[in-house]
KOLTISE-314829 format. One line per 8 residues: number of its first residue (from 1); their letters; for each residue x, y, z of N, C-alpha, C. Coordinates in Angstrom, 3 decimals. Atoms other than C-alpha are relative to their C-alpha. Layout:
// residues N
NUM> A> X/Y/Z/X/Y/Z/X/Y/Z | ...
// end
This chain:
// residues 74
1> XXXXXXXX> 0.995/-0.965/0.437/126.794/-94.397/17.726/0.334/0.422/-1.432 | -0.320/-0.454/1.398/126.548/-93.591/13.875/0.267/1.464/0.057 | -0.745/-0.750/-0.071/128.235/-90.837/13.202/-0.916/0.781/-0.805 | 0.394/-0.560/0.697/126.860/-87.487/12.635/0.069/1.132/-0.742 | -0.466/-1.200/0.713/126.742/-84.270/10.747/-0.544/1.385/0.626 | 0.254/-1.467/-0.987/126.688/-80.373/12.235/-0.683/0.689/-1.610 | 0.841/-0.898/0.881/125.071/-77.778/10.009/1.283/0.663/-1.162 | -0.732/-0.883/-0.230/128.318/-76.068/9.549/0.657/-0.931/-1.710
9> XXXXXXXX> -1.040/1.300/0.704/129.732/-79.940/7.611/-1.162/0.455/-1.263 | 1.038/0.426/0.891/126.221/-80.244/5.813/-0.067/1.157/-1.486 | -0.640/-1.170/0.679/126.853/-76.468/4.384/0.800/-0.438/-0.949 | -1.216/0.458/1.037/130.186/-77.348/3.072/-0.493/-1.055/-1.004 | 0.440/0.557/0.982/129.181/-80.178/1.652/-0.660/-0.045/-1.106 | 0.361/0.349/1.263/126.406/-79.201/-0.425/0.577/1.125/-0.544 | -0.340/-0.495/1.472/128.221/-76.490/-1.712/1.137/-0.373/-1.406 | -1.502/0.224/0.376/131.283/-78.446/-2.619/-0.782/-0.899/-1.393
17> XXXXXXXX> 0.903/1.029/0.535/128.174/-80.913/-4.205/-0.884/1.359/-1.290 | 0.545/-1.385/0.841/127.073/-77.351/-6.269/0.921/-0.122/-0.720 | -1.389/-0.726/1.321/130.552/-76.448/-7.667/0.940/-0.725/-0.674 | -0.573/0.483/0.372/131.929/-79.510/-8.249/-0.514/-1.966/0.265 | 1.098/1.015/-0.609/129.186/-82.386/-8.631/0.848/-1.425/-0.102 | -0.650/1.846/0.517/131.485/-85.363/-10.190/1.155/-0.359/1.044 | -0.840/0.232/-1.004/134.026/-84.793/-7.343/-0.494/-0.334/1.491 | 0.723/-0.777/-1.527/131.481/-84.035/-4.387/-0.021/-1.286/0.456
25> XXXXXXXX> -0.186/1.289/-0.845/131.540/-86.895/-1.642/-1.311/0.187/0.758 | 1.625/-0.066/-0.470/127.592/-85.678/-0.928/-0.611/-1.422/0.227 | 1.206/1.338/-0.268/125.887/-88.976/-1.644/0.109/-0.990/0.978 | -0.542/0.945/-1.334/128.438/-90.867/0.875/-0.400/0.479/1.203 | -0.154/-0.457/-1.594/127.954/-88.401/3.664/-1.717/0.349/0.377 | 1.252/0.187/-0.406/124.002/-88.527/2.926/-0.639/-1.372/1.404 | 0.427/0.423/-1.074/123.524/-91.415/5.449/0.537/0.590/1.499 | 0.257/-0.317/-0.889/125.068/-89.310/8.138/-1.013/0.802/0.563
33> XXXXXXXX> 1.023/-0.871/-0.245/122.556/-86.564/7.306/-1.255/-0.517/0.483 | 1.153/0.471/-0.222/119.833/-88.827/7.665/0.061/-0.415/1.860 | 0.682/0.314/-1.102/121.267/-90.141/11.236/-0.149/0.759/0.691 | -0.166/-1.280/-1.069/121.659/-86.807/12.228/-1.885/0.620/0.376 | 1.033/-0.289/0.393/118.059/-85.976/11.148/-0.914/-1.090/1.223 | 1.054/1.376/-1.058/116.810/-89.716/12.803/0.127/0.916/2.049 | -0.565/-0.264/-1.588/118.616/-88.425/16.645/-0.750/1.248/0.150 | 1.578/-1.122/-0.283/116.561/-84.976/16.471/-1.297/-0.418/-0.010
41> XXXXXXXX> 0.718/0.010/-0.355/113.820/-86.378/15.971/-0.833/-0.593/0.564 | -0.403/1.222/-0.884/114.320/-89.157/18.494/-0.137/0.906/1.224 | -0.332/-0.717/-1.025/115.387/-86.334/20.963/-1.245/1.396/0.195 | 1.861/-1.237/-0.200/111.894/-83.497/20.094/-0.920/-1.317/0.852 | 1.153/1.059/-0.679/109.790/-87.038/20.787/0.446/0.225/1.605 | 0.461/-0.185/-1.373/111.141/-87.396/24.038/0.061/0.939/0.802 | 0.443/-1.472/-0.581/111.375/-83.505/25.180/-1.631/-0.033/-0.127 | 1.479/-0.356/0.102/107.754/-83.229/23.898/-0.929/-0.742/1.061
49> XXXXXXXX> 0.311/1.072/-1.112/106.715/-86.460/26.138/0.146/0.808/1.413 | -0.074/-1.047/-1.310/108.525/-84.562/29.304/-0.910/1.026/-0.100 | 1.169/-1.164/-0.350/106.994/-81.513/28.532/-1.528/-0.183/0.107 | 1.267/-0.088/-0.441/103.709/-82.811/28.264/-0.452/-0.862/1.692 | 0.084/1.022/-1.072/103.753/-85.207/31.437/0.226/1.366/1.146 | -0.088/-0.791/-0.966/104.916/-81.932/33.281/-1.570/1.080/-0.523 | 1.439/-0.912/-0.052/102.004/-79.412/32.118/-1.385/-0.900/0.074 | 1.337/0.592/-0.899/99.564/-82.313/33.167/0.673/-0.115/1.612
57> XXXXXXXX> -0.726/-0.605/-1.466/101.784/-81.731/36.502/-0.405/1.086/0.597 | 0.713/-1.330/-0.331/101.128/-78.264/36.650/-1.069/0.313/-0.127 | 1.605/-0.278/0.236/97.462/-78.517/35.392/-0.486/-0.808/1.892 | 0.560/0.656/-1.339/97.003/-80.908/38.692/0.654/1.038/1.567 | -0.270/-0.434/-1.090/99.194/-78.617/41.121/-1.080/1.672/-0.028 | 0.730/-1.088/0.001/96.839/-75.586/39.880/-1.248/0.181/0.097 | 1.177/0.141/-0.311/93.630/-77.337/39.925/0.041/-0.708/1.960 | -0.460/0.136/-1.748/94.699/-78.565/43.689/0.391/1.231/0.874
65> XXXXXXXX> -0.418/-1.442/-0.508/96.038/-74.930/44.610/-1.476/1.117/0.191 | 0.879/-0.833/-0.215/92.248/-73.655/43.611/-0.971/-0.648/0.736 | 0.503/0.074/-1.007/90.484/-76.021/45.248/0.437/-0.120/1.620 | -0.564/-0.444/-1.673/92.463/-75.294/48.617/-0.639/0.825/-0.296 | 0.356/-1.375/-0.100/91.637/-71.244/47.916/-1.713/-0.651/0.746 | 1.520/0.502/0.054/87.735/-72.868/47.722/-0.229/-0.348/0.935 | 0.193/0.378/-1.286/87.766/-74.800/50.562/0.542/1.096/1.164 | -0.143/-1.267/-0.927/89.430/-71.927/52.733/-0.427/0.978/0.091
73> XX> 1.006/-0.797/-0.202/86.979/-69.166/51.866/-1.278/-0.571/0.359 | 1.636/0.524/-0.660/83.909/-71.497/53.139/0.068/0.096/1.040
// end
């Protein structure tokens, strides 16, 4: 797994990439930022997928829940 970066690294880095640009090791540790960046938004796609596959779940257990009520007041 490419190796990635926390918020905490990315911080440090750019300030180290602020105060001391000809030393800063920023531009090397830019492809972790990117795979860190790729895996979020690898990991929203497929939360968002679940979540929608479940609220067409719950749209069907709530349109099934009212027509029971419907059919049991006739």
């Amino acid at each position: 797994m490419p190796e990635l970066i926390n918020v905490t690294e990315f911080i440090s880095e750019t300030n180290e990439d602020y105060k001391a640009p000809t030393t800063s090791s920023f531009t090397t540790r830019m492809s972790h930022c990117r795979n860190t960046v790729t895996a979020l938004e690898e990991v929203l796609d497929q939360d968002r997928s679940v979540l929608s596959k479940i609220k067409k779940s719950v749209k069907a257990i709530n349109t099934s829940g009212l027509a029971h009520v419907e059919n049991e007041d006739q």
